[in-house]
C-alpha positions in Angstrom: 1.3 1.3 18.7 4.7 -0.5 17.9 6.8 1.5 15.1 7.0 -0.7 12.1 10.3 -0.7 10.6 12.3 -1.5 7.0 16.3 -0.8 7.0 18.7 -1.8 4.2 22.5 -1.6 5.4 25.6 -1.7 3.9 28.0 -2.7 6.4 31.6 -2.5 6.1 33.2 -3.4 9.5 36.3 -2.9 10.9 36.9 -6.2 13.0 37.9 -5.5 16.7 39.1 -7.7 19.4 40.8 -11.0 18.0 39.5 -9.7 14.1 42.3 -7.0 14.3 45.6 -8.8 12.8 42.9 -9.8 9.9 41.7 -6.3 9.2 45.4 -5.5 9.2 45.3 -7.9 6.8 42.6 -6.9 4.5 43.8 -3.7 3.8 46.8 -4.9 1.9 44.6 -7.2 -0.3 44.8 -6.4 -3.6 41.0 -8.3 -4.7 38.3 -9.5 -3.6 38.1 -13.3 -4.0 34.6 -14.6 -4.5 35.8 -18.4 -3.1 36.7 -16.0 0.0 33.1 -14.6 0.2 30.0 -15.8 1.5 26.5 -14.8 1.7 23.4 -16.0 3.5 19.8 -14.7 2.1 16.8 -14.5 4.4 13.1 -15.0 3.3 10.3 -15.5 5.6 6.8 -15.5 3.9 4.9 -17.9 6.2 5.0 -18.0 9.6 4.0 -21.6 11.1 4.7 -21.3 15.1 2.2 -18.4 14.4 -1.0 -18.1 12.2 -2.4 -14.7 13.3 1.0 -13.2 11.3 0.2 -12.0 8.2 2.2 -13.7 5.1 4.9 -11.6 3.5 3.5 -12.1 0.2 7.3 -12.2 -1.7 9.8 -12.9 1.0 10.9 -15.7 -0.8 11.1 -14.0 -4.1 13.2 -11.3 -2.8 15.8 -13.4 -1.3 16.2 -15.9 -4.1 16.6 -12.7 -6.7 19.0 -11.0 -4.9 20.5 -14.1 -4.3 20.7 -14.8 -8.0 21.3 -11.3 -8.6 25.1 -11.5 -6.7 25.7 -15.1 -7.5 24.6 -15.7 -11.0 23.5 -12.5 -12.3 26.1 -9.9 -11.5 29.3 -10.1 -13.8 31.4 -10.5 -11.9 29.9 -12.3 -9.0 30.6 -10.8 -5.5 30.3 -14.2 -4.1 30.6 -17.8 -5.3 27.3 -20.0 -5.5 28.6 -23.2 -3.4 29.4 -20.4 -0.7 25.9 -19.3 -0.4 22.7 -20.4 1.9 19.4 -19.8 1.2 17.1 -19.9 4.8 13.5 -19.4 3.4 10.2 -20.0 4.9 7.7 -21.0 2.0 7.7 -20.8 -1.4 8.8 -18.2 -4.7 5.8 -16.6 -6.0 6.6 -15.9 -9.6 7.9 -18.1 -12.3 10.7 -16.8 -12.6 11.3 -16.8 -9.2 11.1 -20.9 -8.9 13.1 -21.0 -11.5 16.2 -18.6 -9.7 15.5 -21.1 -6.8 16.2 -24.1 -9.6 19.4 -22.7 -10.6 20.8 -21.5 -7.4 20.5 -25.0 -5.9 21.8 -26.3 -9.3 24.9 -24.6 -8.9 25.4 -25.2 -5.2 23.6 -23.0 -2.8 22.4 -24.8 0.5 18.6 -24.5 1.5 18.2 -24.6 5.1 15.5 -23.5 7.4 14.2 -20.0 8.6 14.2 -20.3 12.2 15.9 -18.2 14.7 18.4 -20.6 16.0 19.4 -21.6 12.0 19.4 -18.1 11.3 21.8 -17.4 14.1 23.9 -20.4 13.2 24.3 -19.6 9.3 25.1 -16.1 10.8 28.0 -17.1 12.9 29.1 -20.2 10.5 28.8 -18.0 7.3 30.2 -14.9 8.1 33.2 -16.6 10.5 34.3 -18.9 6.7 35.0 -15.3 4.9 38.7 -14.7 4.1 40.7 -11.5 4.5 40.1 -10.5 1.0 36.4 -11.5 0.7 32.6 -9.9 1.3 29.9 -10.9 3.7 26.4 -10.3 1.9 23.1 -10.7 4.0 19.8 -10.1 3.2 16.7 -10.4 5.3 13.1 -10.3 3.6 10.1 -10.4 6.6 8.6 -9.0 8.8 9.8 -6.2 10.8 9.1 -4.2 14.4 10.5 -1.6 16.6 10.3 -2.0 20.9 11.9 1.1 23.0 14.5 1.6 20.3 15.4 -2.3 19.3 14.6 -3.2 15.7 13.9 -7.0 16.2 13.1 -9.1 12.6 10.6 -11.8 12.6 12.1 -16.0 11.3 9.8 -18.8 10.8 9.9 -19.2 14.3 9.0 -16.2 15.7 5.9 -15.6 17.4 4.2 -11.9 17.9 3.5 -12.7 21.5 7.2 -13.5 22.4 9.2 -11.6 19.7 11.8 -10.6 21.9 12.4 -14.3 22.7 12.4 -15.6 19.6 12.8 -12.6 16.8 16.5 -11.8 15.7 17.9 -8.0 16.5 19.3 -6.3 13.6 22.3 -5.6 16.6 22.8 -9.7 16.9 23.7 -9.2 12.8 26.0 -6.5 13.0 27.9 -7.9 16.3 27.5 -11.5 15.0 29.6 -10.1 11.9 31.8 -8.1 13.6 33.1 -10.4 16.2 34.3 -13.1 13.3 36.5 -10.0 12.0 35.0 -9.9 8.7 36.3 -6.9 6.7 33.3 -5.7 4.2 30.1 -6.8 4.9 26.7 -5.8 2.9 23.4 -6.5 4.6 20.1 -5.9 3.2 16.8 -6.0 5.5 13.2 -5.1 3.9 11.3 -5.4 7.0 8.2 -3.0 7.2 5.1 -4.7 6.0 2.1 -2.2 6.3 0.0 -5.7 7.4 1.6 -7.5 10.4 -1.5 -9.5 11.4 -4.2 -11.4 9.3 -7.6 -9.4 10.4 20.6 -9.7 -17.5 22.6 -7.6 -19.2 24.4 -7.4 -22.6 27.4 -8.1 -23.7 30.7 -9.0 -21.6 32.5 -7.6 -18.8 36.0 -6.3 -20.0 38.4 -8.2 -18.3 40.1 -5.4 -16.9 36.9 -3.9 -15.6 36.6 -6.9 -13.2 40.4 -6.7 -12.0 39.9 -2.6 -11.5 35.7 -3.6 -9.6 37.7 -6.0 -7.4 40.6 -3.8 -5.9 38.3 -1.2 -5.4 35.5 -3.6 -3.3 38.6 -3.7 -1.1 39.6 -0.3 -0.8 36.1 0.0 1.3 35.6 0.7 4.9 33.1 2.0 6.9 29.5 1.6 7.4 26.1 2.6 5.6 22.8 2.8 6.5 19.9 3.0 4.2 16.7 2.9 5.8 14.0 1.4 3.6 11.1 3.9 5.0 11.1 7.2 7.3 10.6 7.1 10.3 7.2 5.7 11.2 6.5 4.6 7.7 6.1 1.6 6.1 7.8 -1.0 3.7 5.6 -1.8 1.0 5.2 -5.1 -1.3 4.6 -4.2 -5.5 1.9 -6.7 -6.9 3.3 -5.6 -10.7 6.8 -6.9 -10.1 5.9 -9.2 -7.5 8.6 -8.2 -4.4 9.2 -5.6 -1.8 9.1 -2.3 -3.4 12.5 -1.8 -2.0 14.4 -5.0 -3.1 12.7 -4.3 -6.3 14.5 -0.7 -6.8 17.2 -2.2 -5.7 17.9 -5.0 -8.1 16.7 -2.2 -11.1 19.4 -0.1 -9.8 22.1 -3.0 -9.7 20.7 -3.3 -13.7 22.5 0.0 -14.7 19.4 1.6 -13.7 21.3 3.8 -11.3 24.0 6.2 -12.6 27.3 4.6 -13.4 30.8 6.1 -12.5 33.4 6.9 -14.7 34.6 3.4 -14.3 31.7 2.1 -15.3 30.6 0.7 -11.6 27.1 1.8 -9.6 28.2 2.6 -5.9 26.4 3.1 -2.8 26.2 6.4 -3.2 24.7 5.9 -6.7 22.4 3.2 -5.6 21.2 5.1 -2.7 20.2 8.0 -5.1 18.5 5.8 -7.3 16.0 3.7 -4.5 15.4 6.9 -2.8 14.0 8.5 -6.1 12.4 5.5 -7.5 11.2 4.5 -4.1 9.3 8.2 -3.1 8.1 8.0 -6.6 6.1 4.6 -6.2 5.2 5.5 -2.9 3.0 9.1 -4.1 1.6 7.4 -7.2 0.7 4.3 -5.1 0.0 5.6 -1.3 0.8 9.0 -0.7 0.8 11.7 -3.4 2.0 14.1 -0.8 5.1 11.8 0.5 8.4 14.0 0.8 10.8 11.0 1.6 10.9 7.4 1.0 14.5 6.7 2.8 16.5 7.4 5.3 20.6 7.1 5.1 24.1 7.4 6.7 27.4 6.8 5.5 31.2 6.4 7.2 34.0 7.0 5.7 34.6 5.9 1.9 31.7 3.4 2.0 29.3 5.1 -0.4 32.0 4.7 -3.0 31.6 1.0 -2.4 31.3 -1.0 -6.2 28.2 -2.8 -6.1 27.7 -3.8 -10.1 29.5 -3.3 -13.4 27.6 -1.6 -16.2 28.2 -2.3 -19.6 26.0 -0.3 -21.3 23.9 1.5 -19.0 21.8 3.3 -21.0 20.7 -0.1 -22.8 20.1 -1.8 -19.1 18.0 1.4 -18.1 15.7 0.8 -21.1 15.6 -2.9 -19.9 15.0 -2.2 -16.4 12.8 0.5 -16.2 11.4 2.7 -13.1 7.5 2.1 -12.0 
């Protein structure tokens, strides 16, 4: 039986070959640029080249909210709307959901299709525009599986007969980004469905806060890995919020639900804290009381002091935002 598999990553890559004068580069940046950044986001809920593949029942909704969540949401914004493509495969699920959707493509985001060649091609076009002093931010919201050690990730496209044809490798994204020398890079993939087959916050952002959030994105290198399930386990979806259990945590833990710093910012680290707790608790009131992990992680270097969000008041967002 194929190992099912779910894997968030933060990425922060060190460009090689022709991508070294511009990593050179990027360390004397002094902020990130969000007209320098650029993000695609990934949601693949129906699967039309194949109908014995199960839906993903909020694949869309988790792309357009983290989408919204960097873009629109986040004070500051990591990345600038017009810079931003949505690929999705079917429709947002809950209201407020289509109404993300409305606003993204309001403010300039680009739809475009879910297959594996446009995924490949938004990969390589998007991540290749991103300046010295910018971010690359992926996400990936499908279905997922694991073949003698390759984690492949199922588009519109994909077929379960010949998913090694036509599925995308988590290794294509991390080369892909890699080989256009990008400097930072954050990649999110919920990609474990248990069923493969059918049978904002208050007040404002001090000014200063954003200058200090900004020089320290690009003080970042190194790589993290947070794996969305243990080995063997599954990624599951969370009918009362309506997206991957994951994503879910996630975005409560970008709402100050996680521990800030004393700066005020939730980092990896602090993120990573947060899902894992959040996570294992869901998953032994929901699937397995005697569950001892929910995530797996590694960091490099300085990357789990990466600055994902700035809290205000994180007490008050806690309260808004809080844990199931």
């Amino acid at each position: 039986m194929r190992q099912l598999f779910g894997v968030f990553v933060a990425l922060l890559c060190a460009s090689v070959g022709a991508g070294v004068e511009r990593w050179s580069d990027a360390k004397q940046t002094k902020n990130i640029d969000p007209k320098k950044s650029a993000a695609l986001f990934v949601g693949v809920r129906d699967f039309p080249w194949d109908k014995t593949l199960a839906i993903v029942p909020y694949a869309v909704d988790d792309a357009v909210d983290l989408a919204y969540e960097f873009t629109m949401e986040q004070q500051p914004a990591l990345v600038d709307a017009q810079r931003v493509v949505l690929a999705l495969s079917g429709e947002p699920q809950k209201a407020g959901s289509q109404e993300k959707l409305k606003r993204l493509l309001a403010a300039g985001v680009t739809p475009r299709n879910a297959t594996t060649e446009d995924i490949l091609d938004l990969l390589e076009s998007q991540s290749r525009s991103v300046g010295s002093n910018g971010i690359f931010i992926a996400a990936f919201s499908t279905h997922g599986l694991s073949d003698d050690g390759v984690q492949y990730l199922l588009t519109a496209s994909s077929t379960l007969a010949h998913y090694r044809r036509n599925g995308l490798t988590d290794a294509e994204i991390r080369e892909t980004i890699s080989r256009n020398g990008v400097a930072r890079s954050l990649i999110f993939i919920d990609a474990c469905r248990e069923r493969l087959v059918k049978d904002r916050r208050s007040g404002d952002v001090d000014p200063r806060s954003v200058a200090t959030f900004f020089r320290s994105v690009s003080k970042i290198t190194g790589q993290v890995v947070f794996s969305a399930a243990p080995g063997g386990g599954y990624a599951y979806d969370d009918e009362e919020r309506r997206n991957g259990v994951f994503t879910a945590t996630v975005i409560e833990g970008l709402h100050c639900g996680a521990r800030a710093n004393a700066s005020g910012f939730i980092t990896v680290d602090a993120l990573h804290s947060y899902v894992e707790s959040h996570v294992l608790a869901w998953l032994q009131t929901h699937k397995n009381r005697d569950a001892k992990t929910a995530t797996q992680w590694t960091s490099e270097g300085n990357s789990k002091e990466l600055p994902l969000s700035i809290c205000v008041s994180g007490s008050a967002e806690a309260s808004r935002h809080p844990a199931r």
